[in-house]
N, C-alpha and C positions, 0 to 999 in steps of 0.2 A: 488534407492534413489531419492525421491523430494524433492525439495526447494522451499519453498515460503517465500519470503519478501514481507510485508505486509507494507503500508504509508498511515498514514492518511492524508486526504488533508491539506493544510497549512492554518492559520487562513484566517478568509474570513471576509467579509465585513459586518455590518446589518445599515449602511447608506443609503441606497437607498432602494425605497420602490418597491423592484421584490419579483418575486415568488422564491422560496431555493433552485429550480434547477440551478436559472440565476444567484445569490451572487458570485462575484469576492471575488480576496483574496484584503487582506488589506496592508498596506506596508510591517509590521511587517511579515507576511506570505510570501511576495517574500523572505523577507529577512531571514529568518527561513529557506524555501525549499534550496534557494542557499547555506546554511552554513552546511544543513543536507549532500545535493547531494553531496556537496564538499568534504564529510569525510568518505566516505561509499566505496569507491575504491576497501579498501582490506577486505570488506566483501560478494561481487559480486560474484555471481556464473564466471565461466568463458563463459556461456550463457546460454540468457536466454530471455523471450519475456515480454511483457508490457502492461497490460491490466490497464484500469481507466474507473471509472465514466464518465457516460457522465454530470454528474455535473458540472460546469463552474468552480469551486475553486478547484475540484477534477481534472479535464482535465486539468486545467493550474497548478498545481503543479506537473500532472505528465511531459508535456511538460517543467519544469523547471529542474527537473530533467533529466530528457532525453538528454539534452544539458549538462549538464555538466558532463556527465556519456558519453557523443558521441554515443547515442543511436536516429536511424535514428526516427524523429518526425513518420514520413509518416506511419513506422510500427507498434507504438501504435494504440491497438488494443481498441477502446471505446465503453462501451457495457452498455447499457441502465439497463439492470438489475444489475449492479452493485452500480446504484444509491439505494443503500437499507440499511437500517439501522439496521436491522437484521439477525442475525448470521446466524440461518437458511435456508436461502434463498442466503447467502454469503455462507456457506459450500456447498451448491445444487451444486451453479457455482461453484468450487474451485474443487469440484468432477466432472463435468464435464471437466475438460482441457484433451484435448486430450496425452495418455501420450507416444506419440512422445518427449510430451515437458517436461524435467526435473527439468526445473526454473521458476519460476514467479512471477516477482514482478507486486503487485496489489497495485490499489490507489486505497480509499474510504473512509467511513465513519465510525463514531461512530456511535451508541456502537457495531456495528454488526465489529469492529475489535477488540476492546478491550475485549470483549466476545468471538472472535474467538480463540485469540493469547491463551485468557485463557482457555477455553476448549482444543485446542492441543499444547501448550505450556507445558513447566514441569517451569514453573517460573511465581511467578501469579503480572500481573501487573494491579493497581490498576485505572491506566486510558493511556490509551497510547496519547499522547498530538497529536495537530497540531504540525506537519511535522513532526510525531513521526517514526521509522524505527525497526520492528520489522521484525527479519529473523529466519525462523522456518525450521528445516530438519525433515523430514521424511524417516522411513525404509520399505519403499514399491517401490516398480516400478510399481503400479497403484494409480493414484490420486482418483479413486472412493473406495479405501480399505484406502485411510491416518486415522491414526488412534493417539494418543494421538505419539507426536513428542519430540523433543529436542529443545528448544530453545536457537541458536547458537548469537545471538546480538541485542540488543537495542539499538537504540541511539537516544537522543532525541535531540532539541534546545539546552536546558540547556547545556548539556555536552558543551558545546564549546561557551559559556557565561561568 
């Protein structure tokens, strides 16, 4: 059995004139990740490892996370090609996790999550939000065979608005 919990990065900034890699998050985005991170406890594999974007608003929402979950920063794992906006390229990596590992929650982007949750998801959601928390089970013990899953919880902002 795999698990992957999927987060989109929390809102970000477009006040300052960087390139989309560099965009911070905005207030409302800290305040968003901290309210998501805080309510997700009993939907947590009981381990599991941490991969994000090297995106700046992806990296700092997984780091926002990771604190309030007591997930060691240092072991988040940030991996260049998960800056990607595409699903395709986002299932490549998700198939490659080495499957030692039975959890993974991943930070990234739209729409290469909202695409993904919907392609192996069995629940089709029509945009998965900033600081959105999508957790998907699968019936395999190889992440390069996951194949159409169950989709076990959403939670977005709103909920707790």
């Amino acid at each position: 059995m795999k698990n992957l919990i999927l987060i989109r990065h929390a809102k970000s900034s477009w006040d300052f004139p960087l390139k989309d890699i560099d965009r911070p998050l905005e207030q409302r985005g800290m305040k968003d990740a901290h309210l998501v991170s805080l309510n997700i406890f009993d939907y947590l594999p009981q381990t599991f490892i941490i991969w994000s974007s090297i995106a700046k608003r992806a990296s700092d929402t997984a780091i926002i996370f990771a604190q309030n979950i007591l997930y060691p920063i240092e072991n988040i794992l940030f991996k260049k090609d998960l800056y990607t906006f595409d699903e395709k390229q986002l299932e490549e990596i998700i198939k490659s996790c080495d499957n030692a590992f039975d959890s993974v929650i991943l930070f990234g982007h739209n729409a290469a999550i909202t695409n993904f949750v919907n392609k192996f998801g069995d629940i089709f959601i029509e945009n998965v939000p900033t600081s959105g928390f999508v957790s998907l089970q699968f019936d395999s013990n190889h992440w390069q065979e996951i194949k159409k899953g169950k989709t076990k919880k959403v939670i977005i902002p709103k909920d707790f608005k």
